[in-house]
MDAnalysis code that builds the backbone (N, CA, C; Angstrom):
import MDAnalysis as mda
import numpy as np

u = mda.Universe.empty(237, n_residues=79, atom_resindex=np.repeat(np.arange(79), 3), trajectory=True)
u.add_TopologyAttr("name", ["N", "CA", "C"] * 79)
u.add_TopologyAttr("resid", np.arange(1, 80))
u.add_TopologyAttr("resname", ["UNK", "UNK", "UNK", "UNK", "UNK", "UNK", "UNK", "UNK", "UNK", "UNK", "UNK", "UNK", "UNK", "UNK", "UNK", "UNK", "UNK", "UNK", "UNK", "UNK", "UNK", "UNK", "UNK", "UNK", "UNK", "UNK", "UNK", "UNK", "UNK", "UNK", "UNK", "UNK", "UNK", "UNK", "UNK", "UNK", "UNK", "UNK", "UNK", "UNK", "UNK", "UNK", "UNK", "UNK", "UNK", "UNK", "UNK", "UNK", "UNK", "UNK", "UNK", "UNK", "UNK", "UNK", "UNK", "UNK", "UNK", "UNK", "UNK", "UNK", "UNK", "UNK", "UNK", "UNK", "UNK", "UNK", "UNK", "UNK", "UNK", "UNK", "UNK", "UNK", "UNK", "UNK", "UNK", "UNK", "UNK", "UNK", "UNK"])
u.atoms.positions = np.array([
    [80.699, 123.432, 109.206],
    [81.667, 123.419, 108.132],
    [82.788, 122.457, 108.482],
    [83.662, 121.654, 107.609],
    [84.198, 120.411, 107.867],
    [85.671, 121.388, 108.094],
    [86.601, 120.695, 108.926],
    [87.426, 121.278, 108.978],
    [88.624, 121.001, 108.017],
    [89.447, 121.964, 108.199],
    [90.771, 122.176, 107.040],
    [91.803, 121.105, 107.241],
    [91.558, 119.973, 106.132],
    [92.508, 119.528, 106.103],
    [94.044, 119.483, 106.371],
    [94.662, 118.962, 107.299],
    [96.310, 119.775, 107.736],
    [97.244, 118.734, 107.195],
    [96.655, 117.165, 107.303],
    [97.446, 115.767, 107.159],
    [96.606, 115.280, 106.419],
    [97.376, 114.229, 105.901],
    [96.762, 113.457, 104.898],
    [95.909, 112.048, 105.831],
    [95.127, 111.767, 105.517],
    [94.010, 110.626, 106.134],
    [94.711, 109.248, 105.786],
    [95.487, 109.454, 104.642],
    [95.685, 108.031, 104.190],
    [96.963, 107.926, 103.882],
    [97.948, 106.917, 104.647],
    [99.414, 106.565, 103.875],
    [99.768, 106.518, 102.397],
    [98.659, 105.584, 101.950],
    [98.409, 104.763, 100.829],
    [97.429, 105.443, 99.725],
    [97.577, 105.891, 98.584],
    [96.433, 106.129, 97.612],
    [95.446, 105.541, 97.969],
    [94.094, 106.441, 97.461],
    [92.170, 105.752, 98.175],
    [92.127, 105.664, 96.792],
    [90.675, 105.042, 96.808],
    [90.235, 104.999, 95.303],
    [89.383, 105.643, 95.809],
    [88.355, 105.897, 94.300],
    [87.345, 107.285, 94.365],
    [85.487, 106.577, 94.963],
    [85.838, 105.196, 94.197],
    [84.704, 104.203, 94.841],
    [84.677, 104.088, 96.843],
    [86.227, 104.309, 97.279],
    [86.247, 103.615, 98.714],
    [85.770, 105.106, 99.318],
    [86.175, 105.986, 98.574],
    [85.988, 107.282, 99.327],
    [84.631, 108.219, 99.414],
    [83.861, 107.694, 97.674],
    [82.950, 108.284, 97.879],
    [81.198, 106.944, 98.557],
    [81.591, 105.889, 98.136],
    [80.934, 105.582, 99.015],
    [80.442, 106.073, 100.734],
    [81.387, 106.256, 101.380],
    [80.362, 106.904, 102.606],
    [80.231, 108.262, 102.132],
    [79.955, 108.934, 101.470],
    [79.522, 110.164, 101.226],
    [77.905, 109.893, 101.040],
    [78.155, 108.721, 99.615],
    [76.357, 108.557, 99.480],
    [75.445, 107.987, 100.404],
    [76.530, 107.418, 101.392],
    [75.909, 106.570, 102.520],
    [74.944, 107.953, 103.516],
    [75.987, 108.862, 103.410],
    [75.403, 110.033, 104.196],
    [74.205, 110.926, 103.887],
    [74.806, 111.046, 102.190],
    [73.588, 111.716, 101.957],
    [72.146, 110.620, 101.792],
    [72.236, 109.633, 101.610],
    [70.923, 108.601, 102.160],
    [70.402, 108.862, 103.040],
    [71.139, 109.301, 104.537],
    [70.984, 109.258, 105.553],
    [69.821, 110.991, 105.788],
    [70.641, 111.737, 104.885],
    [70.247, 113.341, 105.198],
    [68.546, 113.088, 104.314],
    [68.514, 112.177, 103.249],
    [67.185, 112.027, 102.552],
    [66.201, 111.349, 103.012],
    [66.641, 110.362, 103.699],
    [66.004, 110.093, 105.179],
    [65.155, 111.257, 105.885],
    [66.168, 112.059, 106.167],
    [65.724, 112.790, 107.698],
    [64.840, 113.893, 106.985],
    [65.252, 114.409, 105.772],
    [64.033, 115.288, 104.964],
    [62.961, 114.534, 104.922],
    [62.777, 113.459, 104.465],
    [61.382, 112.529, 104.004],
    [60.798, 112.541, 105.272],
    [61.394, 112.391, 106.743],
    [60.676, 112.807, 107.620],
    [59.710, 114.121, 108.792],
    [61.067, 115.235, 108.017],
    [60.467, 116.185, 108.061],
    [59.172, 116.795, 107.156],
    [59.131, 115.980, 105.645],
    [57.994, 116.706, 105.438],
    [56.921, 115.306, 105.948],
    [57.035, 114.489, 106.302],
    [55.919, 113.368, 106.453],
    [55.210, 113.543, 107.964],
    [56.190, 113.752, 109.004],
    [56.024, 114.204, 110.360],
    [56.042, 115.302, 111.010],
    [56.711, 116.336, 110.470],
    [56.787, 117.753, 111.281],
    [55.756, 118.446, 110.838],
    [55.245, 119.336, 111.758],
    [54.133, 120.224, 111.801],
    [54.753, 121.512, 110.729],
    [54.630, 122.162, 109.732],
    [54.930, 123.092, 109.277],
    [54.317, 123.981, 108.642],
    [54.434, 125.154, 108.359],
    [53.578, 125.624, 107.350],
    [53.437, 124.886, 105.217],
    [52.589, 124.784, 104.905],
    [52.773, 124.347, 103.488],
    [53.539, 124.969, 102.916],
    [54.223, 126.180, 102.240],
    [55.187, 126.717, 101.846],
    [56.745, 126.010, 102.578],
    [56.846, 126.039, 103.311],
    [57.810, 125.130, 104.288],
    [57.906, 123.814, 103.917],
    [57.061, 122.981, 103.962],
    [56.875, 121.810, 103.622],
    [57.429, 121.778, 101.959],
    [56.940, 122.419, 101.531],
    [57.630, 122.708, 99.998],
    [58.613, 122.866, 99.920],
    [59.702, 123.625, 100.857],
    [60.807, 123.943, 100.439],
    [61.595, 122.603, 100.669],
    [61.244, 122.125, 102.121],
    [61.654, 120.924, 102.355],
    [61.577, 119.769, 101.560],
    [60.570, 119.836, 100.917],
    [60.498, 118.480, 100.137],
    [61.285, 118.946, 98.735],
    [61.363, 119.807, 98.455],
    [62.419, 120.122, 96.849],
    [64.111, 119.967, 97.581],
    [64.116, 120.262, 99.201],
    [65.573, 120.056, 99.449],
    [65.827, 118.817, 99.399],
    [64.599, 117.688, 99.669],
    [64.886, 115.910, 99.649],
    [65.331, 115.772, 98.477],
    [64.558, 116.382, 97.245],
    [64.534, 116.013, 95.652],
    [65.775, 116.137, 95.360],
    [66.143, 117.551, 95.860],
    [67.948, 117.718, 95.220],
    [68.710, 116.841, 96.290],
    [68.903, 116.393, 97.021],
    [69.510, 115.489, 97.881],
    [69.509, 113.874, 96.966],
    [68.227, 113.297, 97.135],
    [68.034, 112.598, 96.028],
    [68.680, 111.880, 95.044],
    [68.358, 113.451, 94.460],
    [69.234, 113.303, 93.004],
    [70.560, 113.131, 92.618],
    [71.211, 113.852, 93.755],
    [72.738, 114.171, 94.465],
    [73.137, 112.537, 94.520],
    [72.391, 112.187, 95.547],
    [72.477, 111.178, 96.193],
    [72.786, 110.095, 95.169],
    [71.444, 110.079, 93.968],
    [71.660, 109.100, 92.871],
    [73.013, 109.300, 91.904],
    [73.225, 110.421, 91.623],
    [74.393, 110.429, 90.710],
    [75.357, 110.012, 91.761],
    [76.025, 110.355, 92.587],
    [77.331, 109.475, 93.304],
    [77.047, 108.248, 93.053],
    [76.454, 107.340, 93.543],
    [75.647, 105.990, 93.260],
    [76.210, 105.656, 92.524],
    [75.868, 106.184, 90.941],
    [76.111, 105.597, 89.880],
    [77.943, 105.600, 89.280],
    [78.165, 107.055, 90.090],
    [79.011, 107.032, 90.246],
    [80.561, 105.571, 91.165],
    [79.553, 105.237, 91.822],
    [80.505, 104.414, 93.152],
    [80.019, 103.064, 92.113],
    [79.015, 102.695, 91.155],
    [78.336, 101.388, 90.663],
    [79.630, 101.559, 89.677],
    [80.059, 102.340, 88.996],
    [80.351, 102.300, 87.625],
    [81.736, 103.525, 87.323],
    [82.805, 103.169, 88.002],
    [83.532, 104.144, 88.184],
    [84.182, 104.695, 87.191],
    [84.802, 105.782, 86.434],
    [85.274, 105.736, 85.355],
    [87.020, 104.670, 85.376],
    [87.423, 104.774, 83.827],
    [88.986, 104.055, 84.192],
    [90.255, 105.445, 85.051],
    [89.736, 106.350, 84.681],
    [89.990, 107.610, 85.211],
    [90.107, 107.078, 86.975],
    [89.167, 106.868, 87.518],
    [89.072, 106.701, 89.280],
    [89.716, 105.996, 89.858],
    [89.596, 104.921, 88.808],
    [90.185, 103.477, 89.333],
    [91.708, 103.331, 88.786],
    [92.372, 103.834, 88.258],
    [93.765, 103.882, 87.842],
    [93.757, 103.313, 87.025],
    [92.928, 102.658, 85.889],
    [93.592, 101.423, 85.252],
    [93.349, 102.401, 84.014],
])
């Protein structure tokens, strides 16, 4: 669990593009490591199932930020 914010990270206002970019970077990273668990790990098939629907919602997760960080609203970006 990430810990409790106490200080602020940033002097300066972030935008929502600078911030959520490494988020999707991460979850890429976590859809990665599912695609290898069901391609390489030994598991039972029920298992393998669950795992591969956790890639799908990762995925999907993954794609909406994306589109999100491609196409920000005027809302994110201040203007």
């Amino acid at each position: 669990m990430a810990k409790p914010i106490s200080s602020p990270y940033h002097l300066a206002p972030q935008s929502a593009v600078a911030l959520l970019g490494p988020i999707e970077a991460s979850l890429a990273e976590l859809e990665a490591r599912l695609t290898q668990f069901v391609e390489r790990i030994p598991m039972s098939d029920a298992d393998r199932e669950t795992v591969a629907r956790a890639r799908v919602i990762v995925a999907e997760d993954r794609a909406k930020i994306a589109a999100l960080v491609a196409s920000p609203s005027r809302e994110t970006t201040g203007g």
